[in-house]
C-alpha positions as CSV (number, residue, x, y, z in Angstrom):
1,X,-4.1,7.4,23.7
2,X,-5.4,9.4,27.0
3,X,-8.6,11.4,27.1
4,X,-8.4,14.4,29.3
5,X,-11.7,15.7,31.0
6,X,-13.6,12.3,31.2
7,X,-15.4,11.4,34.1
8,X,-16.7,7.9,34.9
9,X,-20.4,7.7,35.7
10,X,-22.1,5.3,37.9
11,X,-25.3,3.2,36.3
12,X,-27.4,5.6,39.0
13,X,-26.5,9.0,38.0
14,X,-28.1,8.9,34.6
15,X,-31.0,6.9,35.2
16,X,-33.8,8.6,33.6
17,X,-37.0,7.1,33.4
18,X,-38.1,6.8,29.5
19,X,-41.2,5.6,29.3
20,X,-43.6,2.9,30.5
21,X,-45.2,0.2,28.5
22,X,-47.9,-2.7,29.6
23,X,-47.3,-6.1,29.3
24,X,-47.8,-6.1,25.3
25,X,-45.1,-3.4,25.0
26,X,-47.9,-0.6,24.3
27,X,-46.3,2.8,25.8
28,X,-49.0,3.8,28.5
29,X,-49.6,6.2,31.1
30,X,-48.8,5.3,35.1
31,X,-51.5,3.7,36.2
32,X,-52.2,2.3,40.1
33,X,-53.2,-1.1,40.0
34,X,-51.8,-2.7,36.9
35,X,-48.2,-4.6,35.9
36,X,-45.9,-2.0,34.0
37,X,-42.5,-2.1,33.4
38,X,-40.7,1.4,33.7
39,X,-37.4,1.5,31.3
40,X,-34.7,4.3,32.0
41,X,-32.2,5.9,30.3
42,X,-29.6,3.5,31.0
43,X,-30.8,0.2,29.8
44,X,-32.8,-1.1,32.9
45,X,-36.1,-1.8,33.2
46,X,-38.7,-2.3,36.5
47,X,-41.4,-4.5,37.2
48,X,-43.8,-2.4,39.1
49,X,-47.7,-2.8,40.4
50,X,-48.6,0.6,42.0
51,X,-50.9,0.3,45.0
């Protein structure tokens, strides 16, 4: 079986950032200054502290 007209995507070209949460999982707004993990569209999830 052969599919005609797919592409293959790279993980980068359809990351889209989701949502973030806080370290209990709460969905939040960005905030500077506090630990929040940022989880995208495919799968990943960041660690961030914005300064």
């Amino acid at each position: 079986m052969s599919f005609v007209g797919v592409e293959k995507f790279t993980k980068d070209e359809f990351k889209e950032l989701i949502m973030v949460v806080d370290a209990l999982g709460r969905k939040v707004e960005v905030k500077r200054g506090l630990l929040q993990f940022y989880i995208y569209s495919d799968g990943s999830v960041e660690k961030r502290v914005l300064r």
